[in-house]
C-alpha positions in Angstrom: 32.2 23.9 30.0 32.9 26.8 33.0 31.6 29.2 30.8 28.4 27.0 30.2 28.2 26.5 34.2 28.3 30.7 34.9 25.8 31.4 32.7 23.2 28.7 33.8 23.8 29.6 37.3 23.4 33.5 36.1 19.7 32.5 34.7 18.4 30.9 37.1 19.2 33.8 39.8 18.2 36.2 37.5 14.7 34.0 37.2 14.8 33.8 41.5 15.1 37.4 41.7 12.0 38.2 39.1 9.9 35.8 41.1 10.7 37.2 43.7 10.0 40.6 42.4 6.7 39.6 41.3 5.3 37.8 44.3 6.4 41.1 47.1 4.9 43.8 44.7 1.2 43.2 45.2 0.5 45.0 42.1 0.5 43.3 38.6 2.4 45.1 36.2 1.4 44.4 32.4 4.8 44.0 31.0 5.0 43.3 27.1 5.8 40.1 25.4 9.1 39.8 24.4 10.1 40.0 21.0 11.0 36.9 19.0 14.9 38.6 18.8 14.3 39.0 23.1 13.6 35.6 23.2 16.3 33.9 21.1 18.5 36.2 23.4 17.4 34.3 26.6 17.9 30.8 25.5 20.8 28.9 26.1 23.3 29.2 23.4 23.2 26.0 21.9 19.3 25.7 21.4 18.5 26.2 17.8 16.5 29.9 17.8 13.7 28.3 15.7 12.9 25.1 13.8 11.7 25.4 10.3 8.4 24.2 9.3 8.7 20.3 7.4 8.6 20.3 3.8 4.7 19.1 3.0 4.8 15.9 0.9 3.7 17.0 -2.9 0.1 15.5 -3.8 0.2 13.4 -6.0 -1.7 14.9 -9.3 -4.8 11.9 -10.0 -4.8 9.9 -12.7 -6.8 11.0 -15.8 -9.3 8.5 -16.7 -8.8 7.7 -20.4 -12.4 6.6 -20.8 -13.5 10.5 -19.6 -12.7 11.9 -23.2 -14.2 9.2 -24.6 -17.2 9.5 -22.8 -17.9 13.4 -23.2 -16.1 13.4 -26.9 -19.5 14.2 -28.8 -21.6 17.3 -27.0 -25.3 17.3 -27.4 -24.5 20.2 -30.2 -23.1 17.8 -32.4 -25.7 15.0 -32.3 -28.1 16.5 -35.1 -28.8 13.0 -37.3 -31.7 11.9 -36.2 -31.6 8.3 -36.9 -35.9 7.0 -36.7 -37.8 3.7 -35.6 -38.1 2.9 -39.9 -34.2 3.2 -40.2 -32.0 0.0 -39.1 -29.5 0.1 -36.4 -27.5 -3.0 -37.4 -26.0 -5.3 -34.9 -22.4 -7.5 -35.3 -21.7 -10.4 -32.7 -18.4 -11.7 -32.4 -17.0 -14.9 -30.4 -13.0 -14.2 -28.1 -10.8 -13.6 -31.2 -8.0 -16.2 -31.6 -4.7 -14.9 -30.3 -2.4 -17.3 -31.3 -4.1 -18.1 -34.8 -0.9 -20.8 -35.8 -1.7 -22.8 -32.3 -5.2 -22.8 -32.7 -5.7 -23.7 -36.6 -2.6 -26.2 -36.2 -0.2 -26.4 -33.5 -2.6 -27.3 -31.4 -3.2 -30.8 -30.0 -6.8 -30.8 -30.2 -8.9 -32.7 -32.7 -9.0 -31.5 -36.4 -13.1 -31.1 -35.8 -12.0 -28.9 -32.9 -10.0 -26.9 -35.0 -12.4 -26.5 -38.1 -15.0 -25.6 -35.2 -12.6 -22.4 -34.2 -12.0 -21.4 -38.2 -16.1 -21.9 -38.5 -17.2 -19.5 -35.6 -14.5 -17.3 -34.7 -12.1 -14.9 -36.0 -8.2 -14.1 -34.7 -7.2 -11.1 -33.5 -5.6 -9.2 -37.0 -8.5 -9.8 -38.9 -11.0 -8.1 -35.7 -8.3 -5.6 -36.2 -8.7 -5.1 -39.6 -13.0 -5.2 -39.6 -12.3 -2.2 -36.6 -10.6 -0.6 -39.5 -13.2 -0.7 -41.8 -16.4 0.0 -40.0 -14.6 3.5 -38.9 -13.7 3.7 -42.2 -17.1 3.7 -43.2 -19.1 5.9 -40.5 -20.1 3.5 -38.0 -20.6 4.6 -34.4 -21.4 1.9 -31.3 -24.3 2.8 -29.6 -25.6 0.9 -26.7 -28.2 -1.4 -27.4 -30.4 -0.6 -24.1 -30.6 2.7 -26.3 -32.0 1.2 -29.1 -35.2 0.0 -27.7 -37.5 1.1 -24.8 -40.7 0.4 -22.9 -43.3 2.7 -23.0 -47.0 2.7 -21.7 -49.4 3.7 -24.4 -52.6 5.1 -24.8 -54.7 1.8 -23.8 -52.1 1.7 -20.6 -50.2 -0.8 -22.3 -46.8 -1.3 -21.6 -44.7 -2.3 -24.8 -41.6 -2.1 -26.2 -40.6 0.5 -29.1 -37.7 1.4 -31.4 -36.1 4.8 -30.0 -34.8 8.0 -32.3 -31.5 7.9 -31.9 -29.8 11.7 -32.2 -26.1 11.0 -34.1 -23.4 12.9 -35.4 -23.6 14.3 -38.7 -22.9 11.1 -41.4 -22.3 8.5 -38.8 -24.2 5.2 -39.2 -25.4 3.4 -35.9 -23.9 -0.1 -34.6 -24.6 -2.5 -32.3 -21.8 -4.9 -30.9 -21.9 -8.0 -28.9 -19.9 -10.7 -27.9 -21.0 -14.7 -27.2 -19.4 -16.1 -24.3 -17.1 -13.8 -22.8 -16.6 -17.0 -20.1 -13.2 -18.0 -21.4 -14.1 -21.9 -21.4 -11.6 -24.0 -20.5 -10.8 -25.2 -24.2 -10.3 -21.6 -25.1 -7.1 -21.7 -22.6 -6.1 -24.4 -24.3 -6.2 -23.5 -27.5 -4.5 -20.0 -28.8 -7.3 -17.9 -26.5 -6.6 -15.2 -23.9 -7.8 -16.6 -20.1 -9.2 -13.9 -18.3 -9.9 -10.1 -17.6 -8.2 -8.3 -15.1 -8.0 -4.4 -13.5 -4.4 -3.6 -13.9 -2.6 -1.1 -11.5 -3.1 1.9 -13.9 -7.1 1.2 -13.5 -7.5 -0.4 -17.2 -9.1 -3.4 -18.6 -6.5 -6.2 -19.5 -6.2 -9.6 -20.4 -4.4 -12.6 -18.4 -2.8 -14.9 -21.3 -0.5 -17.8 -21.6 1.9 -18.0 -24.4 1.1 -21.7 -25.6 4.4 -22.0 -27.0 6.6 -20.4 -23.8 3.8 -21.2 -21.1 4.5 -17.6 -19.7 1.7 -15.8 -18.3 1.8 -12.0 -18.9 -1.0 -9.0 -18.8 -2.2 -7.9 -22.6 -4.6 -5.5 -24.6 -3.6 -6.3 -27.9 -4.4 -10.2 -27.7 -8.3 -9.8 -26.7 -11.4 -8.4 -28.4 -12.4 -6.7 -25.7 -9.3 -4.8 -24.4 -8.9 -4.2 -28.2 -11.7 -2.4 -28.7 -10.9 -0.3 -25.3 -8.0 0.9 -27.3 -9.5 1.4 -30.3 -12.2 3.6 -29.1 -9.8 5.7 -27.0 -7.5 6.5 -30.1 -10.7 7.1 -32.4 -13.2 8.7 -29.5 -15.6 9.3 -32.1 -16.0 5.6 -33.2 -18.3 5.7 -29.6 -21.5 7.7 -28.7 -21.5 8.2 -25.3 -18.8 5.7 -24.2 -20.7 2.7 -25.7 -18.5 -0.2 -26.0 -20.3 -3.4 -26.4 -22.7 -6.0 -24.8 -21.3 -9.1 -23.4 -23.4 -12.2 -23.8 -23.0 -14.6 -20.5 -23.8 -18.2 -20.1 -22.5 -19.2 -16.4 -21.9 -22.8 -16.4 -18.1 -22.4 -15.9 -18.0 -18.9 -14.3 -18.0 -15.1 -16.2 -14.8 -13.3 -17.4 -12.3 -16.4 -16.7 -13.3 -16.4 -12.9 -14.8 -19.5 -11.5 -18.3 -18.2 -10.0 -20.4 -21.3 -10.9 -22.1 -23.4 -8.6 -21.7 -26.8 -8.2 -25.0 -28.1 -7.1 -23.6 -31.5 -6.9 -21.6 -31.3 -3.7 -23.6 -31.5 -1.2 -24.2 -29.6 1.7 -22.6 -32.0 4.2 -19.5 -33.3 1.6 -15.9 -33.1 2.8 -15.3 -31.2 -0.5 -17.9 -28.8 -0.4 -16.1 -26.0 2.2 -13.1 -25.9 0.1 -15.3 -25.4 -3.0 -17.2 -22.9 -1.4 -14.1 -20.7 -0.3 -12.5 -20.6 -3.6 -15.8 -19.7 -5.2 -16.2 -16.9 -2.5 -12.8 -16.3 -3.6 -13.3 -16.2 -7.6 -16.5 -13.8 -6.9 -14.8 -11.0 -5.0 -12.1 -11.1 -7.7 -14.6 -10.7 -10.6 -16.3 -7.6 -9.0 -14.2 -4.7 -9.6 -13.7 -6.2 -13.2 -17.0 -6.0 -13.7 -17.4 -2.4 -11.9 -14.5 -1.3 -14.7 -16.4 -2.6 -17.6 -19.5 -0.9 -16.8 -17.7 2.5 -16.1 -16.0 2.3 -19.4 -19.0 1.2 -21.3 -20.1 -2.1 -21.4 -23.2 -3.6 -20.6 -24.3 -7.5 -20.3 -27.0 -9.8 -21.2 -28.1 -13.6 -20.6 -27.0 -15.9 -23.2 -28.9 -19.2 -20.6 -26.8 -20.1 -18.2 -25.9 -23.8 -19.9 -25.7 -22.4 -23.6 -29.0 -24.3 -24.1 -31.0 -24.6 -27.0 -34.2 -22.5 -26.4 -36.2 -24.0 -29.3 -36.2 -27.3 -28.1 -35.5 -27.3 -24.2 -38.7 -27.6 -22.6 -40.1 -25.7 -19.9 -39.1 -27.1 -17.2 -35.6 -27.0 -18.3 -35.7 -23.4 -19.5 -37.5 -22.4 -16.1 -34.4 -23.8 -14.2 -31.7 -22.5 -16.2 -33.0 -19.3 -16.7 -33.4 -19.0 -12.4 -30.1 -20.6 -12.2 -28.8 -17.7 -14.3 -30.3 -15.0 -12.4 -28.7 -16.4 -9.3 -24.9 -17.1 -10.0 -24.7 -14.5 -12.9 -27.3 -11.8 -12.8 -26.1 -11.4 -9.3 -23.1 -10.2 -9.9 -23.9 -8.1 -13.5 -27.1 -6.9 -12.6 -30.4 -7.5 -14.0 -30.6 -7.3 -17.8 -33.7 -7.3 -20.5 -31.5 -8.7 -23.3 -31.1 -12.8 -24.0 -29.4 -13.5 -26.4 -30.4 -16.8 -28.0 -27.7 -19.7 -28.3 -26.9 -21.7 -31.3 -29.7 -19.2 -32.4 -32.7 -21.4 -31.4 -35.7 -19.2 -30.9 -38.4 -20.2 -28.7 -40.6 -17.6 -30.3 -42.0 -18.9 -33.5 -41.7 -16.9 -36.9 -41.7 -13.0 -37.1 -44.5 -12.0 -37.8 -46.5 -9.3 -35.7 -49.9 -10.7 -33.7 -48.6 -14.0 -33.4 -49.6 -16.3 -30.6 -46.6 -16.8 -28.1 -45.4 -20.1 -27.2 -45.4 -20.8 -23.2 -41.8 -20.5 -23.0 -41.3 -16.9 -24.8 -44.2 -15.7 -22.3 -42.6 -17.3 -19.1 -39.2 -15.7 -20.3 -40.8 -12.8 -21.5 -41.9 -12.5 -17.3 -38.8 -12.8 -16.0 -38.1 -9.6 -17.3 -36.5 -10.4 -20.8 -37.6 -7.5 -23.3 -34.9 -7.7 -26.4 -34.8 -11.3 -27.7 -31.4 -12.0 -30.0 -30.7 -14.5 -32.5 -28.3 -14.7 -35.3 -29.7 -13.8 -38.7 -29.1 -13.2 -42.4 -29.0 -9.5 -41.7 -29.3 -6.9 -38.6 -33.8 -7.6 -38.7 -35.8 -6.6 -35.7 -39.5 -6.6 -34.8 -40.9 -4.4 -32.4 -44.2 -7.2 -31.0 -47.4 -5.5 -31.0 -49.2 -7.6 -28.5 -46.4 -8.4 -25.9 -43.8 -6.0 -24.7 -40.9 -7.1 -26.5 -39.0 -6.8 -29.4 -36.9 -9.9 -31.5 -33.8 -9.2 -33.7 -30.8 -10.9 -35.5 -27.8 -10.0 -35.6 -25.0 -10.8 -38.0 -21.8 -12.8 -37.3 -18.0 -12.0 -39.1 -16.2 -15.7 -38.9 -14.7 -18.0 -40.4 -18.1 -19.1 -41.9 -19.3 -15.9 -43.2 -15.4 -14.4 -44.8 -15.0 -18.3 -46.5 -18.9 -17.3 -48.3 -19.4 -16.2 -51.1 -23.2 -15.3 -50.3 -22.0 -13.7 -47.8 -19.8 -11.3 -49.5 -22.0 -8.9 -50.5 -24.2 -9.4 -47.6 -21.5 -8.0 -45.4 -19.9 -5.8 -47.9 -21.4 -2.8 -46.2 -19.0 -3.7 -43.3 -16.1 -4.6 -44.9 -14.5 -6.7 -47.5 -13.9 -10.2 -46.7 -11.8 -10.9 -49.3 -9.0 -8.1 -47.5 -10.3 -9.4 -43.8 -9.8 -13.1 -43.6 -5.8 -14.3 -43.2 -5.8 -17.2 -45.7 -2.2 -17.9 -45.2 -2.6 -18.8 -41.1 -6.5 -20.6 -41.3 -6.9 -24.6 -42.5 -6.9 -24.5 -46.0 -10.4 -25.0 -46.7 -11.2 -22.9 -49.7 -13.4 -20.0 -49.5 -16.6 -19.9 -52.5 -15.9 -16.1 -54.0 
């Protein structure tokens, strides 16, 4: 401690005697900056001579997008088919797959109608496994379906609707995919179905489900047609041209995705219940955003399948008029606009399909809306490009229950597959099948 005292009194005399110096001598004296060696010499003993710099904080490397390879896997080099307006693109719709095929076909403790209903229209999640299989198998490559088509003006200043050239790899064979109500209905939760579509934290699609046997609720991508398709396409890049995925067909009665968006135009404005229905609709609407923002970046596109799952053929005007505005507003808002409806139960509004036919009322009030690709379920993937009216009407075929039980329909889908290797006889009803 003395020794600490003498040389603090030392420096400050020695810093008196300098200003002194310096304020008698009239004259400035440029006098060189001490070196760093000079300067760790004058501090007090016990003052560190320097302190080093703080180790920077590594960045963190981003994560690679999974989609990106998928996206840029075929370069413009390779796309050499040319696949022409005479040659058909054909077009698959599925409904959700079954997850839990043993709940749904019998565990279940819904009505035995219900449950033929799911074997007739749907198919579970091993046997859209096994169709992935075999389209790859056999060339197929998605495309997107706003590809397929497009509006033109021609020479009369027209505008109408044509079938594009598609440019494909060598040997592959062009398919369309969509999928009916991608809602997740309440009877789906209840019955062997996954319940929603999430972002998880590593920035992918999953699906929400609820073991109906354990009641736990976990995140999945091998349970749901859409997440298992994101999977596929990532391990087989070349299944895809440019990223397509597939086209989700929307009603909007009980919300999009598993998320509760709908209206309720029943609850009044001034009803007790109505702010607490508005605030967890608000609620279900921001939630549903960034899944929707994913699905686009990664591929898939959306269309109108009428906001009540109505039939089309037989609805009226009025009623169309309504539900079709009613769409635009709680669905169409938040997955943009579209020119693709897709037709439930299949009921056209169009009349036959043959070209220069006279349009009903209802086709040419959708057709105004901005509807340009009219879809209905069919015999085989047929389209017609209308030569009076810019729009275009196809069919598309359906793998179910319905179709892998027929023997018609064996052949007719044997291009695709075979049924006989697809459907799981040992976990569906035993209903027979007629091959």
């Amino acid at each position: 401690m003395k020794n600490f005292r003498f040389r603090g009194v030392s420096l400050i005399l020695a810093l008196t005697l300098l200003c002194a110096t310096a304020a008698c001598g009239g004259e400035t004296v440029d006098t060189p900056a001490p070196s760093d060696t000079q300067q760790a010499a004058a501090l007090p003993f016990d003052t560190p001579a320097s302190v080093p710099a703080p180790t920077p904080e590594p960045t963190p490397t981003p994560r690679a997008d999974p989609e990106e390879m998928v996206r840029n896997y075929w370069s413009e080099e390779q796309l050499v088919q040319a696949w022409g307006p005479d040659q058909v693109v054909e077009h698959l719709f599925f409904h959700p797959v079954i997850a839990y095929p043993q709940w749904a076909f019998h565990d279940c403790p819904s009505s035995r109608s219900e449950k033929d209903g799911l074997d007739d229209w749907m198919v579970t999640v091993d046997e859209f496994n096994k169709i992935l299989d075999s389209l790859y198998e056999r060339g197929y490559i998605l495309v997107n379906m706003a590809d397929v088509w497009g509006e033109y003006t021609n020479e009369n200043g027209e505008v109408r609707m044509r079938r594009n050239t598609l440019m494909l790899p060598e040997g592959k064979k062009p398919l369309v995919f969509s999928f009916d109500d991608v809602n997740y209905y309440p009877y789906m939760l209840e019955q062997g179905f996954t319940s929603k579509l999430v972002v998880g934290d590593d920035g992918d699609i999953w699906a929400e489900c609820t073991d109906p046997y354990t009641r736990e609720t976990f995140l999945t991508q091998d349970l749901d047609a859409t997440t298992i398709l994101d999977k596929f396409v990532r391990e087989h890049p070349d299944f895809s041209l440019n990223g397509a995925k597939g086209c989700f067909s929307l009603t909007g009665y009980q919300g999009i995705l598993g998320y509760r968006t709908q209206n309720d135009i029943d609850i009044a404005a001034d009803d007790p219940a109505r702010p607490a229905f508005d605030a967890n609709r608000q609620a279900e609407i921001e939630a549903v955003k960034p899944v929707i923002a994913r699905l686009k970046e990664t591929g898939w596109t959306f269309g109108s399948h009428t906001w009540g799952h109505i039939r089309l053929s037989s609805a009226g005007m009025a009623w169309i008029q309504r539900d079709t505005l009613r769409w635009a507003e709680e669905v169409g808002s938040l997955v943009g606009p579209t020119n693709i409806l897709f037709y439930p139960h299949g009921g056209r509004p169009d009349g036959d399909h043959d070209q220069g036919e006279s349009y009903g009322e209802e086709f040419k009030w959708l057709q105004s809306q901005g509807f340009r690709i009219f879809a209905s379920v069919g015999t085989s993937s047929y389209s017609q490009v209308k030569t009076t009216i810019s729009a275009v009407i196809c069919d598309r075929l359906h793998p179910d229950g319905t179709t892998l039980r027929s023997g018609r329909s064996l052949e007719r889908y044997s291009q695709f597959y075979n049924a006989k290797e697809i459907i799981d006889l040992e976990v569906r009803p035993d209903l027979g099948v007629t091959w």
